[in-house]
C-alpha positions as CSV (number, residue, x, y, z in Angstrom):
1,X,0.2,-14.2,26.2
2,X,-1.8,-13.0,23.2
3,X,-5.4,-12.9,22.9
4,X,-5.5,-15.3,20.1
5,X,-3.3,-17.5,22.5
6,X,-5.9,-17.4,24.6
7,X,-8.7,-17.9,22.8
8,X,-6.8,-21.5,21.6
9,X,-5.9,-22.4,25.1
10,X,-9.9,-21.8,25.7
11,X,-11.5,-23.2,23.1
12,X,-9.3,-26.1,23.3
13,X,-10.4,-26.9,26.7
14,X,-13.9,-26.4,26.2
15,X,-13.8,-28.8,23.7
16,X,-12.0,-31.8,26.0
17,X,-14.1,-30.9,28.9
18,X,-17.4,-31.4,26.2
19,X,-15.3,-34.8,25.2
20,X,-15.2,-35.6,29.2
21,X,-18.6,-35.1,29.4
22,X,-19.9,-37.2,26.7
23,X,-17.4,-40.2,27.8
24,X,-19.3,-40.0,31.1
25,X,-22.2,-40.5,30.0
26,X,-21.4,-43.3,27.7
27,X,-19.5,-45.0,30.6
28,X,-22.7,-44.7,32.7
29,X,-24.5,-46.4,30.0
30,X,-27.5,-45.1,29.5
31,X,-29.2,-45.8,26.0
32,X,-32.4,-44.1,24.3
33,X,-34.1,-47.6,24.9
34,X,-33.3,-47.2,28.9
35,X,-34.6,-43.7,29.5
36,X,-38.0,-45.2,30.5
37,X,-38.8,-48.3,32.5
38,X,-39.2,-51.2,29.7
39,X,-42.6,-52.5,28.7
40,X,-41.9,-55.6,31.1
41,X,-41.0,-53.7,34.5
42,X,-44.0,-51.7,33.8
43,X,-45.8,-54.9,33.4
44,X,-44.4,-56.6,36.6
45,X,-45.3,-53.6,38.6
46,X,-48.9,-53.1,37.2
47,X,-49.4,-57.1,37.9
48,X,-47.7,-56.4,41.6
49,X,-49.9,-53.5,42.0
50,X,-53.1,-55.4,41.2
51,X,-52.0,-58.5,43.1
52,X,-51.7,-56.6,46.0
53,X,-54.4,-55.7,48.9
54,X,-55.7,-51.9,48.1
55,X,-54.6,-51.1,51.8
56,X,-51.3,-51.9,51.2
57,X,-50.8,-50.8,47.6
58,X,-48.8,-47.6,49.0
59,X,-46.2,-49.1,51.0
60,X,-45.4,-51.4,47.5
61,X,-45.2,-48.1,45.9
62,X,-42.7,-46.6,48.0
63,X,-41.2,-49.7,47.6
64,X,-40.2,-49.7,44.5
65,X,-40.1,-45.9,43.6
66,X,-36.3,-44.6,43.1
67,X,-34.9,-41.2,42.0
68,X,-35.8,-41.8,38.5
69,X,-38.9,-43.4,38.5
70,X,-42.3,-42.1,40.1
71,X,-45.2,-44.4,40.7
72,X,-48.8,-42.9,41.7
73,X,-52.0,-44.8,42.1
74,X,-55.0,-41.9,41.2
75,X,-58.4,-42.0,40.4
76,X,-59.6,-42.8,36.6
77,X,-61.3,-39.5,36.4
78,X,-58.5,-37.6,37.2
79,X,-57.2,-38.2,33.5
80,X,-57.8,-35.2,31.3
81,X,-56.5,-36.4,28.6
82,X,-59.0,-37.7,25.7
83,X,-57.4,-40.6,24.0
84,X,-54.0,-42.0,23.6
85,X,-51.7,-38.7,23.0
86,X,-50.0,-37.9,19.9
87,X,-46.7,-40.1,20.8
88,X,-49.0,-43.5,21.2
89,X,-47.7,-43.9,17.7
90,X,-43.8,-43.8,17.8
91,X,-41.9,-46.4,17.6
92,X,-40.8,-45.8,21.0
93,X,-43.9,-46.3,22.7
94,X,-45.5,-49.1,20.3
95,X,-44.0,-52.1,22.4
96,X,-46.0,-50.5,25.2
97,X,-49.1,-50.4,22.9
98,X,-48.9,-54.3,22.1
99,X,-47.6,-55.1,25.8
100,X,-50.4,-53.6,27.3
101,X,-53.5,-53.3,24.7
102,X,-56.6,-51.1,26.2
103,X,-55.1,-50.7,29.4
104,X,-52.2,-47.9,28.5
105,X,-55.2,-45.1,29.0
106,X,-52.4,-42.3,27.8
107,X,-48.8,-41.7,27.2
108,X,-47.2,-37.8,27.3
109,X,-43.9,-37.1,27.1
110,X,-42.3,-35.0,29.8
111,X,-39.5,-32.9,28.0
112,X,-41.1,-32.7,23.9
113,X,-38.8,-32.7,21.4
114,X,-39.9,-30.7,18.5
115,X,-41.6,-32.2,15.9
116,X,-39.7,-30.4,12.2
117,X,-36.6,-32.3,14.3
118,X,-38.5,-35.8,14.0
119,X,-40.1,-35.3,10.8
120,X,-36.3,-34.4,9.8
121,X,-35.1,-37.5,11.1
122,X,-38.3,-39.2,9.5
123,X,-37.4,-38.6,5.7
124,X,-33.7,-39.3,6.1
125,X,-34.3,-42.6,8.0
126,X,-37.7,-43.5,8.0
127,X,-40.2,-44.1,10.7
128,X,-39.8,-47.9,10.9
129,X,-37.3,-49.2,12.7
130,X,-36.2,-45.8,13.6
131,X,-35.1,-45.1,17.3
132,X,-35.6,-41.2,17.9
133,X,-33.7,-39.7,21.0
134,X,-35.9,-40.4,23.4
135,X,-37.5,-38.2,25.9
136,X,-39.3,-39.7,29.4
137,X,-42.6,-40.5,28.9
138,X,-45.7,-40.7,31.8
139,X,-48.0,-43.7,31.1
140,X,-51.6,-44.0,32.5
141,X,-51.9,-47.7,32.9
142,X,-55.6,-48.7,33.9
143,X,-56.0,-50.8,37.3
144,X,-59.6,-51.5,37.2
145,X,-62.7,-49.7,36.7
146,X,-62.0,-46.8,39.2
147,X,-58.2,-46.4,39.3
148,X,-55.2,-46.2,37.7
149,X,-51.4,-46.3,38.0
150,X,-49.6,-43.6,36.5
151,X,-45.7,-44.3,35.6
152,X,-43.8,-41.4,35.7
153,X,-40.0,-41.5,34.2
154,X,-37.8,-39.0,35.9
155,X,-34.3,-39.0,33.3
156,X,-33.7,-35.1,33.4
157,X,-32.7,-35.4,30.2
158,X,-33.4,-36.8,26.0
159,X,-31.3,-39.0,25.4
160,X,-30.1,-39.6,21.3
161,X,-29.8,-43.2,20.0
162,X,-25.7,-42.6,20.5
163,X,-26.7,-42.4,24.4
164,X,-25.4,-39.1,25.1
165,X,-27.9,-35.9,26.1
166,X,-29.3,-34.2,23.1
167,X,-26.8,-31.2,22.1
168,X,-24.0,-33.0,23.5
169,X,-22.3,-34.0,20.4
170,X,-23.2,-30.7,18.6
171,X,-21.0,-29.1,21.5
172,X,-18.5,-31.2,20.3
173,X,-18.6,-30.3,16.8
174,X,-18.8,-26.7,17.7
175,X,-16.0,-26.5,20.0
176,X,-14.4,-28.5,17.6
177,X,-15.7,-26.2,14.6
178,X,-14.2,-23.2,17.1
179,X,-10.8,-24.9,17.9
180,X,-9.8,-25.6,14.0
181,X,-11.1,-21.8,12.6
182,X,-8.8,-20.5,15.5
183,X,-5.9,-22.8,14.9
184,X,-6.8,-21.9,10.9
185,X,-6.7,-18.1,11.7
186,X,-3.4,-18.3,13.5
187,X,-1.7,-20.4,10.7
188,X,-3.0,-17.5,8.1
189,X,-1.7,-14.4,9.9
190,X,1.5,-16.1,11.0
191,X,2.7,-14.2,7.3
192,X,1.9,-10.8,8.6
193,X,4.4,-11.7,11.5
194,X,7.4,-12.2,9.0
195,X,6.8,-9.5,6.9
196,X,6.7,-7.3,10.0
197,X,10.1,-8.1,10.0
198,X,10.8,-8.1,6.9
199,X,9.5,-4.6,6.8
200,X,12.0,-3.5,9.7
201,X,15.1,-4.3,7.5
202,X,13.9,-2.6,4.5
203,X,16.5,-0.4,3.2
204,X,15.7,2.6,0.5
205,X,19.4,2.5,-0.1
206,X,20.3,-1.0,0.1
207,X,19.7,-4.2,-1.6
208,X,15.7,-5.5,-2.3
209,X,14.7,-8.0,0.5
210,X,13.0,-10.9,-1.2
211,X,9.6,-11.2,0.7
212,X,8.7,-15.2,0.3
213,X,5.7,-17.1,-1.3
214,X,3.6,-19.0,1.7
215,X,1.5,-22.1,-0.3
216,X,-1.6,-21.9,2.0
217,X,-1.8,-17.3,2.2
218,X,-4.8,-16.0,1.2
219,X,-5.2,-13.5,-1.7
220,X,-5.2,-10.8,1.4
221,X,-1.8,-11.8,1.9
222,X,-0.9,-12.0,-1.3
223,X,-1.8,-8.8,-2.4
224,X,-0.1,-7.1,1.0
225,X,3.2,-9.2,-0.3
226,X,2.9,-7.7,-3.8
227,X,2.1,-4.5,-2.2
228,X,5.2,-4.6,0.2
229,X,7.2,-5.3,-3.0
230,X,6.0,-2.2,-4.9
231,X,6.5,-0.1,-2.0
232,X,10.2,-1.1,-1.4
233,X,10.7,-0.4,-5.1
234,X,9.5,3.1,-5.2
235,X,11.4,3.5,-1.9
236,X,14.6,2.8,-3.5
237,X,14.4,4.5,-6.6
238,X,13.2,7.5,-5.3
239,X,16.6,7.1,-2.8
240,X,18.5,6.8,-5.6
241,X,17.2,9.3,-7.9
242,X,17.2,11.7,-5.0
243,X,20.8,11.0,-3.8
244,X,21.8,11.3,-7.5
245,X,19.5,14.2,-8.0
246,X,22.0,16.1,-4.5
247,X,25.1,14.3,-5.4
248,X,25.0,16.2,-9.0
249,X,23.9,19.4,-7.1
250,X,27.0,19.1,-4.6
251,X,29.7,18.6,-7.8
252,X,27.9,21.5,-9.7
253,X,28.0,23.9,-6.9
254,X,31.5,22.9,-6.1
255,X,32.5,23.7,-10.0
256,X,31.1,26.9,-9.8
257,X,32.5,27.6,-5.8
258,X,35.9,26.7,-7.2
259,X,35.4,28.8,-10.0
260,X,33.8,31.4,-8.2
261,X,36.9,30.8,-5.7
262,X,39.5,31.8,-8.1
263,X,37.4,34.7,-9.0
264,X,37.4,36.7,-5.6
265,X,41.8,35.9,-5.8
266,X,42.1,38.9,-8.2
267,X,39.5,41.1,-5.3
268,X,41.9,43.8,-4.7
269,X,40.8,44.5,-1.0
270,X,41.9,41.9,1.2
271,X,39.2,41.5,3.4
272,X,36.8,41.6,1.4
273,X,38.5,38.7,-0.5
274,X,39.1,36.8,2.8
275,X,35.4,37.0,3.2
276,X,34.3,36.3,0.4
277,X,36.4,32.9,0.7
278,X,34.8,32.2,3.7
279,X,31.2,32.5,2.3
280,X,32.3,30.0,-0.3
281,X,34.1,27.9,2.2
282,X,30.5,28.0,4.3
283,X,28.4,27.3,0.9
284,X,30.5,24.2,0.2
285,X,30.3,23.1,4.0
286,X,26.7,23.6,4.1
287,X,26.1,21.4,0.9
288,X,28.5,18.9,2.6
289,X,25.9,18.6,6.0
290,X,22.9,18.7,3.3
291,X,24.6,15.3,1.5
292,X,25.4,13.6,4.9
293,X,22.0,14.5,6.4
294,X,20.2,13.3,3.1
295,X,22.6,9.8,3.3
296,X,21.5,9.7,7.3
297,X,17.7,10.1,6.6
298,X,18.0,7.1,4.0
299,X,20.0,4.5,6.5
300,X,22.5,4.6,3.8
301,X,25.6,5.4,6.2
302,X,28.5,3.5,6.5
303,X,28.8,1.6,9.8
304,X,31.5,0.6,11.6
305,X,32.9,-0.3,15.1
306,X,34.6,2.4,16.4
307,X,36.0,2.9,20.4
308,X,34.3,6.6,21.3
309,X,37.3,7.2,23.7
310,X,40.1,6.7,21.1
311,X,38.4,7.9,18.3
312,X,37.4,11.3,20.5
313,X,41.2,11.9,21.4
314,X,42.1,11.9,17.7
315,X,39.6,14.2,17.1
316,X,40.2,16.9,19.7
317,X,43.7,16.6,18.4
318,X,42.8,17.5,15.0
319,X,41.0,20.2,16.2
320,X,43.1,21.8,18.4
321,X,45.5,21.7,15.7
322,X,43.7,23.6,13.1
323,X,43.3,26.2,15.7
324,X,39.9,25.6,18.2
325,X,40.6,25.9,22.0
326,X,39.1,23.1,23.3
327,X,40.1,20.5,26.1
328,X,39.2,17.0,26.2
329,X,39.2,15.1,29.8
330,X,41.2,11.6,28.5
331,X,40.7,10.1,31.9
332,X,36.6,10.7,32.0
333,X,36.9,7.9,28.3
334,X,38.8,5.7,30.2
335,X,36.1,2.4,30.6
336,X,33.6,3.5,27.7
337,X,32.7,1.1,25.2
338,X,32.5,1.1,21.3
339,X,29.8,2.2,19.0
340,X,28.6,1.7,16.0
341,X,28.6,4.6,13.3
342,X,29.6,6.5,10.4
343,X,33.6,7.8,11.3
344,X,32.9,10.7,9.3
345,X,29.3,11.8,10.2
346,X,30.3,11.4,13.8
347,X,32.9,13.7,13.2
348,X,30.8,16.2,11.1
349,X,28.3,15.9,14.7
350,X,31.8,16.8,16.8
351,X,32.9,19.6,14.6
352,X,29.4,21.2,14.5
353,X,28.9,21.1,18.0
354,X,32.4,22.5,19.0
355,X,32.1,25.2,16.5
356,X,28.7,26.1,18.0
357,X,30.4,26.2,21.7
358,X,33.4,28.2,20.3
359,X,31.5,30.6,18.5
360,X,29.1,31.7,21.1
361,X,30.8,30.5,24.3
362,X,34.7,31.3,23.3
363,X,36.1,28.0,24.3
364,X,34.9,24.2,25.2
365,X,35.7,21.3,27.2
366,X,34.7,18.1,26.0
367,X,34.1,15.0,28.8
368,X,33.3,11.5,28.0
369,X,30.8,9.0,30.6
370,X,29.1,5.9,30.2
371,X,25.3,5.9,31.4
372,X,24.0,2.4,31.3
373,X,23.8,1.3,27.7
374,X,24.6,4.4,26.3
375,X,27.7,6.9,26.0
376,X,27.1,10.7,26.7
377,X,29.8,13.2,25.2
378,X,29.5,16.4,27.0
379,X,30.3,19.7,25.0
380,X,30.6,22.5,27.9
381,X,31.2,26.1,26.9
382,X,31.7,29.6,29.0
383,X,28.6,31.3,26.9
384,X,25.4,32.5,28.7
385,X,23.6,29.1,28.2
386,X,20.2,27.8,27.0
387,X,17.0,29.3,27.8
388,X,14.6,26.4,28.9
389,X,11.6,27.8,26.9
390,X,14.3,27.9,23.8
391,X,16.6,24.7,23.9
392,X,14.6,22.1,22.5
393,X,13.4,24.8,19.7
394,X,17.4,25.6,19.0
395,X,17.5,21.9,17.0
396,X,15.0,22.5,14.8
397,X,16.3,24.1,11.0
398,X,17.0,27.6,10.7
399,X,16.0,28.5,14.3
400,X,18.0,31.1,16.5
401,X,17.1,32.3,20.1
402,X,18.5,35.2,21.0
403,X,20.7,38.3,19.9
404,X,23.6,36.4,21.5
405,X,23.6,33.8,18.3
406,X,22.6,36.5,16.0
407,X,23.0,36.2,12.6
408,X,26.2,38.1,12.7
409,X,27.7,35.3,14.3
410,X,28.1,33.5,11.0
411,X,25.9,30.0,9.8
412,X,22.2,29.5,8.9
413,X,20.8,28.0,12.1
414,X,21.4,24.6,10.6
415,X,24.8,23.5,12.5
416,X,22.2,21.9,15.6
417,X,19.8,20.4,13.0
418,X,22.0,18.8,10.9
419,X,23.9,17.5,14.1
420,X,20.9,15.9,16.0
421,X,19.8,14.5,12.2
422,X,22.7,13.0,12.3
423,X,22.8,11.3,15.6
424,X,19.0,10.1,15.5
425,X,20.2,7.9,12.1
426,X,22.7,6.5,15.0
427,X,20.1,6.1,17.6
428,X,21.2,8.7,19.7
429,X,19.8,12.0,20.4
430,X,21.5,15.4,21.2
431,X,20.1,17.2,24.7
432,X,20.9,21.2,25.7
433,X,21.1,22.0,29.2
434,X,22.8,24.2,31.5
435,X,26.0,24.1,33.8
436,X,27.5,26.0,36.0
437,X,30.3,27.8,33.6
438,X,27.8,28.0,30.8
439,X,25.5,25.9,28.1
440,X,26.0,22.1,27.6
441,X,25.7,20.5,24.7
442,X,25.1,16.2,25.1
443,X,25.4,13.8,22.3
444,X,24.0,10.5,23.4
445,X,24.9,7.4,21.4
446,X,23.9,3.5,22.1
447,X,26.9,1.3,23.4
448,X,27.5,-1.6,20.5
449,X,27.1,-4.8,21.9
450,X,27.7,-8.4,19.6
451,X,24.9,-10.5,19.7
């Protein structure tokens, strides 16, 4: 699960359980007006406090104290208050001001609520008739001339006119607030998700992928879609003016190899002429892998189903036929799947790799197995092998290891390059390693399955 999953699963639940919490406390039913005792319970129990014997005054007391309401009987001089307190005023606390007249000595609230918040509430609504969320209040209600009852409420908590604790519904609203920006935030990068995509099947040498319009993206979106759009643009011009730009070179240099070709005929010296052909022959073969590698690096290959078994047998035949010893083990093919590829870049990867195991390790033997989802062709040869420090440097352009594939073996270090170029546009890889006869050269491709 993503993060911003998460964060909506969360958020989401915060705000229900804030939801719960509020429909608690309006099932309980407790309103601003009930957070203290009303002006007539106060009454009755100043009237049964004064009706009753000073002796016995405590056990009424305990009588009729509860979790949320305190009654003490204390000495007028105890009071250190001077006058009436600053809430004696409120709306709140008048009805106790006319109930009792002179004898409410003081009135403090317990938990204060800030005044800016009252005088904010004061010049939107008004001070009369205005009920502000009420806080519990302590009353010092006179007795007679020596004592006094003080009435304490104990509600933990202010209560707003809606009858839910103050901050409760701003909770709400913020969880709320939280719960749409997220679910906002998710809808707006849900574009970057399909042109991710998108992106993926962008092909310099193929057609333009039409990136769509979303109503609701904002201009970030919108510019990264027009910026996707000029990018694939450039991508496939520059493909076609550079597969142009090789295509001309090839049918130039071909003109003047051809040309060049009939040339070295009239070279007196035979060998001389038969080398000079074969210069030519490697020139042309060279700009051939140079085309084929250039087509691979820009996905522009054509693709088609081909069984790597059948299609190796016909191969090796060829070969053999034009004069390379190799061997092919038919019955290690037997059971491998199909792949998906390019008929004749495959077979440009086979011929390089033979003619690499030929030339430096006289002959080859070619075995087919099936690894999981992929199919390894193994190229053995009788040469001295591959160095460990060396092999993985021997696919790289232009590289050669040792005097044993010196340049007087023939080629331009390219046959391994262009090769593993080749299979990587496949999704395959080429691997050297050692066997007991000599070096081993593995092409691995990816076994095609329909989806």
């Amino acid at each position: 699960m993503s993060l911003r999953s998460i964060l909506i699963v969360v958020t989401s639940l915060l705000m229900f359980w804030t939801i719960f919490v509020a429909y608690h406390y309006i099932q309980q039913g407790i309103k601003a007006t009930q957070v203290n005792p009303s002006p007539h319970r106060v009454a009755t129990i100043l009237e049964l406090v004064n009706t009753t014997k000073p002796q016995n005054r405590d056990y009424l007391l305990t009588a009729i104290r509860s979790p949320f309401l305190e009654l003490d009987i204390l000495p007028r001089h105890a009071l250190l208050f001077d006058g009436q307190g600053p809430v004696y005023t409120r709306p709140n606390v008048q009805a106790y001001s006319v109930v009792f007249g002179d004898a409410l000595l003081h009135v403090e609230e317990n938990l204060s609520w800030n005044s800016p918040f009252r005088d904010a509430f004061e010049s939107l609504f008004g001070r009369k008739g205005f009920t502000y969320p009420a806080s519990a209040l302590t009353f010092w209600l006179a007795i007679d001339e020596h004592y006094m009852l003080v009435v304490r409420s104990l509600v933990p908590i202010v209560v707003s006119p809606l009858g839910l604790p103050t901050g409760t519904a701003a909770g709400i609203i913020g969880a709320g607030l939280a719960f749409l920006t997220i679910l906002i935030f998710h809808r707006e990068v849900l574009p970057l998700r399909k042109f991710a995509s998108l992106v993926e099947r962008i092909d310099p040498a193929g057609e333009t992928i039409d990136f769509p319009r979303f109503r609701s993206a904002t201009p970030e979106i919108r510019s990264l879609r027009n910026a996707f759009l000029h990018l694939q643009s450039r991508l496939q011009t520059l493909t076609r003016t550079r597969m142009a730009l090789i295509g001309g070179i090839q049918h130039d240099v071909r003109s003047f190899a051809t040309r060049l070709r009939l040339r070295v005929e009239t070279v007196p010296d035979e060998s001389e002429r038969e080398r000079a052909i074969a210069d030519i022959n490697d020139m042309i073969a060279l700009l051939d892998d140079a085309l084929l590698a250039a087509r691979a690096g820009f996905g522009s290959l054509d693709q088609q189903i081909i069984d790597i078994a059948e299609w190796l047998t016909i191969e090796v035949g060829d070969l053999r036929s034009i004069g390379f010893d190799v061997h092919y083990d038919e019955v290690s093919g037997q059971g491998c799947g199909q792949v998906l590829a390019d008929r004749v870049a495959l077979r440009r990867i086979l011929v390089n790799l033979v003619e690499n195991a030929i030339k430096y390790g006289r002959e080859c033997s070619i075995t087919l197995q099936q690894d999981r989802d992929m199919v390894d062709i193994h190229i053995d040869d009788r040469g001295p092998g591959f160095e460990d420090d060396t092999a993985r440097l021997l696919i790289e352009p232009f590289v050669r290891a040792e005097t044993s594939r010196a340049r007087k073996t023939g080629g331009a270090g390219l046959g391994l390059a262009i090769a593993n170029s080749l299979a990587d546009a496949h999704g395959g890889f080429i691997t050297l390693s050692n066997q007991p006869m000599g070096g081993r050269v593995t092409l691995r491709l990816p076994i095609f399955k329909a989806v």
